[in-house]
N, C-alpha and C positions, 0 to 999 in steps of 0.2 A: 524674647519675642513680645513678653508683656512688660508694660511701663514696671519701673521699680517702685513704685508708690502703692499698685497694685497687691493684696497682699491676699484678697481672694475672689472667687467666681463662682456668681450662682447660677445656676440651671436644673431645671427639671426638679427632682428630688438632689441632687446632689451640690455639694460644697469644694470646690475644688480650692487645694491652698497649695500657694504659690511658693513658700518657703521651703515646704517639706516633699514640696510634687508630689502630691497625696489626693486621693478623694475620698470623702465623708460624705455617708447616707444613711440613717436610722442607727448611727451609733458605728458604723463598719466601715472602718479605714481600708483603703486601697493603693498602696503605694504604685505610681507609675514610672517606666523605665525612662529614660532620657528623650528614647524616640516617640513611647509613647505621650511623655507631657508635652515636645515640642508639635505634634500635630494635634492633643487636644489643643492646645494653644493655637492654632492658625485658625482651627474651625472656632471656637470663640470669639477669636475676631473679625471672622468673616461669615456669621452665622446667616444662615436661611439665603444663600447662595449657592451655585454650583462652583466646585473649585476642580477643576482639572488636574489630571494625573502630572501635565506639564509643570501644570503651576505648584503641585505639590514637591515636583523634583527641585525646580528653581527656589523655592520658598523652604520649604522644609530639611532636602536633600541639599542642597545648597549648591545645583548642579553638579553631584556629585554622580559618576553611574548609577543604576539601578534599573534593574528589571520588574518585569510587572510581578511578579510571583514575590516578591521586598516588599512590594506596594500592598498589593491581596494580603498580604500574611500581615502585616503592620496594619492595616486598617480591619481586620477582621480580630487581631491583638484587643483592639481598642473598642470593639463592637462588643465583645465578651466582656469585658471590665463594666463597661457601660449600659450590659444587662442583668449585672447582677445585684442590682438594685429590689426591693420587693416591688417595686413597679413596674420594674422591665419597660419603661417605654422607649420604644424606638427613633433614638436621635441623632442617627448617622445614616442617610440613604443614598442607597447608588444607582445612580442615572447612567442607563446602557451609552456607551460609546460616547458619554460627556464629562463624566465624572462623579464627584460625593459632594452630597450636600449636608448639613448641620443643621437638622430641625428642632431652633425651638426659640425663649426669650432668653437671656443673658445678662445680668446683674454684677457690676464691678465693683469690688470694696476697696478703697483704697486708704494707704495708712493716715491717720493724723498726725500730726509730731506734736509731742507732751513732753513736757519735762520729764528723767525720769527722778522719781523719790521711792520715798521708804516703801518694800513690799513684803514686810513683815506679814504671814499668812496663818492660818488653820490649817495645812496641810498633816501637820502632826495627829489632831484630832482625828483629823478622816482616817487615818490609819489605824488607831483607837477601833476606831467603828468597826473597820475593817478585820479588827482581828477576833471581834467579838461572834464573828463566823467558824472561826478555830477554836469547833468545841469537841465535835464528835472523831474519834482513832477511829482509822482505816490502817490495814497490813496488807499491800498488794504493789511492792515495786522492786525494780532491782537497780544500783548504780554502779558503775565502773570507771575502774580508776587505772591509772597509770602516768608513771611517771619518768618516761626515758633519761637513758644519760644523755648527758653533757648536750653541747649546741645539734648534736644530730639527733637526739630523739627530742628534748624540748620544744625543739619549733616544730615537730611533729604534730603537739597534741593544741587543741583549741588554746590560744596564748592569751586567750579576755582574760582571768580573774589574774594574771600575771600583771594585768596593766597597772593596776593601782595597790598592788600587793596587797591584799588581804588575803589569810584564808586558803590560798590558793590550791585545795588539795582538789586531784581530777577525780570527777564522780562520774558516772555512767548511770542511769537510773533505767529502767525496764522491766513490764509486768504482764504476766497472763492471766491471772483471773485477781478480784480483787476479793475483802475479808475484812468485815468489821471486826475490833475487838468491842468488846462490852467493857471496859471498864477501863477508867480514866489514866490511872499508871503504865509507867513506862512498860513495856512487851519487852520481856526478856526471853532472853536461848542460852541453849546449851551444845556446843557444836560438835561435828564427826570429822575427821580431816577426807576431801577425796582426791587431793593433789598428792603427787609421789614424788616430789621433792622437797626436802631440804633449804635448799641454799638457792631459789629461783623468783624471781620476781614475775606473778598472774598477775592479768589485770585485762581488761578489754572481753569480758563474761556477756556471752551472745547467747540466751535459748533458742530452743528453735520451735516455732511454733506449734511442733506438734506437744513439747513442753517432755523430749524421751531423749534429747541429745542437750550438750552446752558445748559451744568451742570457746574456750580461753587463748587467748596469746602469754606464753611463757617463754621468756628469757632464756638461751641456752648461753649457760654460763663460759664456758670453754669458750666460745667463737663471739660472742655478745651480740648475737642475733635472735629476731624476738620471732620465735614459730608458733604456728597455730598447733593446740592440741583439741582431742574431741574428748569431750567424758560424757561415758553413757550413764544416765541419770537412774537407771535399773539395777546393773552390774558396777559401776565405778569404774569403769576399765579407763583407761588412758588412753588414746591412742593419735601417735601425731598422724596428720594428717596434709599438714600443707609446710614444707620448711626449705627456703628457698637460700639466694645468695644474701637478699635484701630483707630488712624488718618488715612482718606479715601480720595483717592484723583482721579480723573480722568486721565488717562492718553492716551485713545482711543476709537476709535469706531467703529461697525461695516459697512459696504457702506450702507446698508437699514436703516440706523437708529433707528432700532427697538432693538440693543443692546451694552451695553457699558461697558469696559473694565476698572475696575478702582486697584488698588493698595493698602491694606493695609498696617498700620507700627506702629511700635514699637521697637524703640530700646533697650528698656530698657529689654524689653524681648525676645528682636532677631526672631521679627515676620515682614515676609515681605514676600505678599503673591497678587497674582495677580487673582483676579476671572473677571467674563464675568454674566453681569444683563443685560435681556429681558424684557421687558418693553410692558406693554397691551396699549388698544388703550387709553386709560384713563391716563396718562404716568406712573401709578404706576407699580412698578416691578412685574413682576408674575413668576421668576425662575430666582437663583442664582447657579450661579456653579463656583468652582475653578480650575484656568489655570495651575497654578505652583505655586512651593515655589521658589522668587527671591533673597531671602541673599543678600540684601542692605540695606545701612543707607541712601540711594538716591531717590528721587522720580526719576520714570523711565519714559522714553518713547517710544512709540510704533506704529506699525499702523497694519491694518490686510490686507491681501492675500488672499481672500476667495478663487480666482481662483488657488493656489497649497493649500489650507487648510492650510496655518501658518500665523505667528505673527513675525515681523521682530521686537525686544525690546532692550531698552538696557542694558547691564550685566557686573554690576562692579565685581571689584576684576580677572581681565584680566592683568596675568604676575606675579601674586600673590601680588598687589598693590591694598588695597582696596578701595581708588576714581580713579581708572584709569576705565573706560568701554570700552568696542568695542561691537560693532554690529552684535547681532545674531538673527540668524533666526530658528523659530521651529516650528515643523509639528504636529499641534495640534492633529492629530488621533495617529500618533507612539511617542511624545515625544520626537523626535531624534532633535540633532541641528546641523546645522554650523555656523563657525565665519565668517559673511560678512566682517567686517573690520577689519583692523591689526593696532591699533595706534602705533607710537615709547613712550617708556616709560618716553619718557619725557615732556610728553603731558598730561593734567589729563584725555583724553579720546575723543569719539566720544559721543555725545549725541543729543536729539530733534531730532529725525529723523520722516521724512515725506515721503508719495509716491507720486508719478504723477499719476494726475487722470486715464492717461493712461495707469499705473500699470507698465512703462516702464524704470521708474529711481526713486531711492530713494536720497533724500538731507539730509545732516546733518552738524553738528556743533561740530568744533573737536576743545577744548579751550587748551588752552594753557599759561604760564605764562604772563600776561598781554596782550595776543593775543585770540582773535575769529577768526575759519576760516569755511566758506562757501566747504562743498566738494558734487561731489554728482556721483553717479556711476550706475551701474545693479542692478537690487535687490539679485543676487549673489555676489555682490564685485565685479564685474568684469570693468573695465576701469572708474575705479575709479580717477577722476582729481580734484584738487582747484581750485575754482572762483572766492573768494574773500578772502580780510585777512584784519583786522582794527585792532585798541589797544581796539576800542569799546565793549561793552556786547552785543555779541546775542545770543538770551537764545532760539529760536527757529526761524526756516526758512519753508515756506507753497511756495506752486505751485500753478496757476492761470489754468483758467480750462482749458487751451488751452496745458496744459503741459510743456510751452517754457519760461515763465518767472516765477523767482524765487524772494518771496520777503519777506521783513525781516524789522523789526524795530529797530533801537539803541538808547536806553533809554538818557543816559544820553546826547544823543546833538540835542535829541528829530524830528528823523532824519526817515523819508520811503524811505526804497531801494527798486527796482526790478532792475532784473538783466536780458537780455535777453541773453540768450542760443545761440541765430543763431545771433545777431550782434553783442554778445560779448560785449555790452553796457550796464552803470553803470546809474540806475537816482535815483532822491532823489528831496524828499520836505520836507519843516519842517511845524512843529503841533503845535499849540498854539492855548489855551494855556497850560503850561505843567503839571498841576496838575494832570494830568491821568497818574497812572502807567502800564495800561491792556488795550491796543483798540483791540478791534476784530472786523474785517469787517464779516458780513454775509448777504449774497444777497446784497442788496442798503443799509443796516441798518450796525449802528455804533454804536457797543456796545464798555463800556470800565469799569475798575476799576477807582477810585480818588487813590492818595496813600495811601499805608496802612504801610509807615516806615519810617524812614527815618536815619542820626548818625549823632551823637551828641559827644563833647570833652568833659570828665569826667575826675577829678583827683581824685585817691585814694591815702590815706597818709596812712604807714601799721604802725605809733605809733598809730594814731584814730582811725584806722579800720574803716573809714567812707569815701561818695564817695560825689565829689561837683561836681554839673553839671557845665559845662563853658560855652556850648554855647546848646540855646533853639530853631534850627530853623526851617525851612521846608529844608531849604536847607543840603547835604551833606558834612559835616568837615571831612578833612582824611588824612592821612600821617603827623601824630604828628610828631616831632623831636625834642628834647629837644637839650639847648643850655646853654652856661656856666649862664643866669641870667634868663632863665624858657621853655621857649619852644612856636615853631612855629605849623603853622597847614595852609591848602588851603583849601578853597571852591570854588566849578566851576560852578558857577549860570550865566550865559552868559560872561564869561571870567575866568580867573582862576585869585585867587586873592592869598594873603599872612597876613596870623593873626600872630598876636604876643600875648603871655601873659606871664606879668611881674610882678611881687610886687601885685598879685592881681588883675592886672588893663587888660582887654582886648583891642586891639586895631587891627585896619583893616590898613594896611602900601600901602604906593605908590610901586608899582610894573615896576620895567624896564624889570622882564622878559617876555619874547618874545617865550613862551611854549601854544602850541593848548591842551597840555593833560603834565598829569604827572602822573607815575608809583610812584616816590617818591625819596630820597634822605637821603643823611648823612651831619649833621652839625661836622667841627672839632673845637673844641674849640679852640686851640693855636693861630687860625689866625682869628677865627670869621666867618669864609667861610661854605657855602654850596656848596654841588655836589649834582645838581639835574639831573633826569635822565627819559628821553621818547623814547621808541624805540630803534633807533641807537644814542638819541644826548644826550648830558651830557655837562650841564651848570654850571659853577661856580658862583656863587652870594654873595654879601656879604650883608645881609640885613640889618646892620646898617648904611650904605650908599645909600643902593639903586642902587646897581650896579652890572651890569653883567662884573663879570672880564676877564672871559673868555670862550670859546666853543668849542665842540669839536663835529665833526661827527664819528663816528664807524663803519665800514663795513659790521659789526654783527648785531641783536637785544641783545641788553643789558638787561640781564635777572634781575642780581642785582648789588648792589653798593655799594662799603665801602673805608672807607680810609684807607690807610696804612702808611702813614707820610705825612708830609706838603707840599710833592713832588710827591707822588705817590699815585693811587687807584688799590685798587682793583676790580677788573670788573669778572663778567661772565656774558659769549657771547657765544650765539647759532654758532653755526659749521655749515659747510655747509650741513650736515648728523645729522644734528639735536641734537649731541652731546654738551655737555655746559662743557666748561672746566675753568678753573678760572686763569684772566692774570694780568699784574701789565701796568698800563697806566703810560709811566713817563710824567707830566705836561710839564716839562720843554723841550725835546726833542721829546715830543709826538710818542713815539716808545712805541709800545705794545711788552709784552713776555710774553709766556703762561708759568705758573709755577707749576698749577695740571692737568694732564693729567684726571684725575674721572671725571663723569658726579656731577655736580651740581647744587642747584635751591638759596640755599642764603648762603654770606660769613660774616665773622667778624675776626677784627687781634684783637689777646689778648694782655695783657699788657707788655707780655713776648714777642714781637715780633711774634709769633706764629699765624696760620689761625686756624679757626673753620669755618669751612665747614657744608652742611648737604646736605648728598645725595636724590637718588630720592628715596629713600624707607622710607626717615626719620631719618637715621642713622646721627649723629653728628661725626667728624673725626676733628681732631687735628692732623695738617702738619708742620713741622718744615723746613721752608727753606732751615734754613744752611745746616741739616744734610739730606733733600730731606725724611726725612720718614714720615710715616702716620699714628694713631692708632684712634683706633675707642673710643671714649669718653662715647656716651651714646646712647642706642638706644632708638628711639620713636615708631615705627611701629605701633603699634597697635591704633596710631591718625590718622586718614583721615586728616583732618586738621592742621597744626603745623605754628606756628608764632615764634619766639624766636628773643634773646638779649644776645648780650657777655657784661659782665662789672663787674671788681673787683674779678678774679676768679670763676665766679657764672653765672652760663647758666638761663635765666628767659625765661618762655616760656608759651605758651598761646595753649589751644586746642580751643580755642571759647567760651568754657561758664567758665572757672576757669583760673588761673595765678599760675604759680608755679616755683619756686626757687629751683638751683637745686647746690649742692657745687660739685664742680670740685674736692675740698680737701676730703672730708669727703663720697664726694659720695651723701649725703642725700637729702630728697626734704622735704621744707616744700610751704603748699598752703597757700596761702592768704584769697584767697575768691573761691566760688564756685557758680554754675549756681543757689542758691538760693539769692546769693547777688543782683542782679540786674535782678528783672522779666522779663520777652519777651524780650532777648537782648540777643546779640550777639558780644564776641569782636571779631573787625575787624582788627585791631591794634594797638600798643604801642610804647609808648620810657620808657625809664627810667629816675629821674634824684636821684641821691645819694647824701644824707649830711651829716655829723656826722656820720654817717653807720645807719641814718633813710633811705628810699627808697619811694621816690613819685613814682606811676603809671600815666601816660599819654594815656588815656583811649580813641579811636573810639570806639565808640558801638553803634550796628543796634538795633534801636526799633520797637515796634510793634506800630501800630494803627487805629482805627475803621475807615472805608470806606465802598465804596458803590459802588454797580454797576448802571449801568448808561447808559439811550440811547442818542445817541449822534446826533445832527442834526446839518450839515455842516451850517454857515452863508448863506445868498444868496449874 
């Protein structure tokens, strides 16, 4: 509706941007829904006029039906967003029996076109800065973790940190009161078991807010269905509580604790269903009733609003993407909803949402390609702002009961933040030691899970059809990369290290890089070099010397990474509007040039000089430089999950529990292996390496493994 030159709109206090269908006002983003941005757009351009219902249907609705109660509820949408400015002024009025008018002036920005060159930045420094706020330990969170088998529990759980394999271990974070420590060393325990199994897999640790109950989901071994159990936090007692045909999981509670909301699933038979259990004083259930049917492959989260009678949860398949969620809210007596949050679709979504005790702001966790971020708004969507953003997993964010700090746990650098609200200060302590994957603080008491997974390097050979483990540890191996004489791998157990395996033989190598984290990287064989890549920086390495050749910072977040000759990479970089478009880095003159303007999440150059792309819906497109055109190769849509490899004419691609090969010439796919080859496990990711036209796989894969929950008593 607006020209493509256009790239932003001023009015009143606000900044409206056209890329990201967003509004900015004193700092506080407001993402808007499709329908929303298409009639801010019509009253922008037809401002300080009356425009008619008629004219909104023909123009907007695109003489589509619609009733006036679409109309009221869509313009009343856009009235609320539009006063949650600190100004509040009123710039949408309606004229009895004529229609709405758009009062006010109107300011168009429209793009220039610049060459693009080198945007080498300080973005590294501002993180510097940034971390100079992580001084003071706090002890107040819990995280939960779980990790289902094969393709039917996997795509269950949030599939973000799967995308770019790092790390991916699932956390669950939540907290009832918070607890400075005094003293700068790591917080150590010492723990009680209060799980009564053996050989079971906890995970999914829900307090309840009276902070006298906890329900865990535990695995029942025999039947491999995951039931709710309750442990009383006084006595220890066990006692199941909710154990159905399908995997059960807790996902909320009611404020009296007398009822809790949990989630069944089944993908295999597309059951995904959210009921509400009352519990007598005995803790046994005495009425089950169901909420809705939620059409997810996702465990969900939620919290309840008794005071308006809804459920604010979260609802994938928002944008017709189904791991993207945003944030709704519904009115448990009429059924009716709205979307609190509007993510941009190149986010896999908002998830883990929480309220303030005060019922006066909601927090969530909106992931993102190798990023978590911290946002938190009205319980209508309204002045919705970011607080925080790491490369780290937070898989959940809790409010302390005072309502003004906010705190959250990151698994992998085994790290407690609170965040405070009114001074805008960041703290942290670290926890040791790190066997626990789930701490929940409730009242003084410190419950947690031990781990229950962890990944492991596997090589599959497709002449033996058989799979060789490579490495057995506690620790996490990830971002394989195969190399012309076998293939590299990291682990980040108190530093990030560099394995080699060659002829056989594994070996751990002296590392000169100088990386806090890594997303991951491409080996090119010709020169023996690596491009590894964190953030905005991307290091050249050559691991058979041990050297960093060279480094580069990016002005952007580097989404992904590939080479395109012995001079040139390929990069995609988030845009300032959230856009990812795919550019050519020259080594040697260090100038960037964007070369596809399409949104993108991973690239690859074919042999043919050619890109293979894959957008955000999953679609694979094949771009020819020379000739600037683009056709679409093959679609994946219907995977939540999608991993892939270009090499030798042939797309290899991974949904998480199967590998399959797919010819470019013939069109055809054959599988390898499927989610019965390797039990409870999950690929995370691959390389390939090619011999004779045999094909080894280079296997991350998440396992499963028995744990325990645990009361945790701080050292003195």
């Amino acid at each position: 509706m607006l020209d493509a030159n256009i790239t932003q709109v001023k009015f009143a206090d606000w900044l409206l941007l056209t890329r990201s269908c967003s509004l900015v006002s004193d700092g506080t983003t407001q993402e808007l829904t499709p329908l929303n941005y298409k009639i801010l757009c019509y009253f922008v351009l037809n401002p300080n006029r009356i425009v008619s219902r008629d004219e909104f249907i023909s123009s907007v609705w695109e003489n589509h039906y619609v009733d006036d109660n679409a109309i009221n509820k869509a313009i009343s949408d856009l009235r609320r967003i539009l006063k949650s400015s600190d100004s509040a002024q009123i710039l949408i009025k309606t004229h009895y029996k004529k229609g709405y008018s758009f009062v006010g002036d109107v300011e168009f920005v429209r793009e220039i076109k610049v060459e693009d060159t080198d945007k080498r930045s300080s973005q590294a420094s501002e993180e510097n800065v940034q971390q100079d706020h992580h001084i003071e330990p706090i002890l107040n969170s819990y995280e939960q973790e779980k990790s289902v088998s094969a393709q039917k529990k996997f795509s269950q759980i949030f599939s973000t940190k799967f995308f770019l394999s790092i790390l991916a271990i699932f956390i669950f974070v939540s907290a009832g009161s918070y607890w400075f420590a005094k003293e700068p060393s790591p917080i150590q325990f010492e723990s009680k078991k209060l799980s009564i199994s053996d050989d079971s897999i906890y995970f999914s640790l829900s307090p309840s807010p009276s902070n006298e109950k906890l329900a865990v989901t535990k695995e029942n071994v025999k039947t491999g269905i995951d039931e709710i159990f309750l442990i009383d936090l006084d006595t220890h007692k066990n006692t199941k509580i909710i154990s159905e045909q399908h995997d059960s999981y807790p996902i909320g509670w009611a404020s009296n604790s007398n009822s809790i909301y949990y989630q069944i699933i089944n993908n295999a038979l597309k059951v995904c269903e959210i009921w509400r259990a009352d519990f007598k004083v005995s803790n046994e259930v005495s009425f089950k009733e169901k909420v809705l049917d939620c059409n997810s492959q996702y465990i969900l989260s939620m919290v309840t609003d008794e005071q308006h009678n809804r459920i604010i949860y979260t609802k994938f398949g928002y944008r017709n993407v189904s791991s993207l969620s945003a944030l709704v809210a519904r009115d448990l007596e009429t059924g009716e909803e709205f979307q609190v949050t509007s993510p941009n679709i190149d986010s896999y979504g908002d998830r883990f949402v929480s309220l303030s005790p005060n019922k006066e702001k909601i927090a969530f966790v909106r992931r993102q390609t190798g990023i978590s971020q911290i946002h938190i708004a009205n319980p209508d969507g309204s002045m919705q702002r970011k607080v925080h953003e790491t490369n780290e997993s937070i898989n959940r964010v809790e409010w302390d009961e005072g309502s003004q700090i906010l705190l959250w746990y990151e698994a992998r650098s085994r790290q407690l933040f609170s965040y405070d609200m009114n001074l805008a200060s960041l703290k942290k302590t670290s926890v040791s030691p790190n066997n626990y994957s789930n701490i929940v603080v409730s009242s003084d008491t410190f419950i947690a899970t031990t781990k229950s997974s962890d990944a492991d390097i596997y090589i599959y050979s497709t002449d033996a059809k058989t799979f060789k483990q490579v490495t057995d540890t506690k620790n996490n191996e990830f971002s394989p990369i195969s190399s012309e004489k076998g293939f590299y791998f990291f682990t980040n157990n108190e530093g990030l290290m560099l394995n080699s395996y060659s002829n056989g033989e594994l070996t751990v190598l002296p590392s000169a890089l100088n990386m806090d984290s890594l997303v991951g990287g491409e080996f090119n064989k010709s020169d023996g070099l690596m491009a590894l890549y964190q953030r905005n920086k991307i290091v050249l390495y050559k691991p058979d010397d041990n050297e960093v050749v060279d480094s580069f910072v990016i002005e952007n977040r580097i989404v992904h990474l590939a080479w395109l000759n012995k001079t040139k990479l390929l990069l995609i970089l988030e845009g300032s509007q959230s856009e990812q478009h795919i550019w050519t880095l020259d080594l040697e003159s260090e100038k960037l040039q964007k070369i596809i303007h399409n949104d993108a999440r991973r690239v690859f150059k074919t042999s043919a000089n050619k890109i293979i792309y894959q957008d955000f819906y999953n679609n694979l497109h094949l771009f020819d430089p020379t000739e600037g055109t683009s056709q679409l190769l093959v679609s994946l849509k219907g995977h939540p999950y999608i991993n892939w490899r270009y090499l030798d004419n042939h797309i290899y691609y991974t949904t998480g529990s199967d590998l399959i090969k797919y010819s470019l010439e013939t069109q055809k796919e054959t599988v390898f292996f499927n989610e019965n080859s390797v039990s409870d496990s999950f690929i995370l990711e691959f390389s390939v390496i090619k011999n004779k036209g045999l094909e080894k796989f280079i296997l991350q894969i998440h396992r499963l493994r028995s744990n325990d929950v645990v009361l945790l008593e701080r050292f003195k």
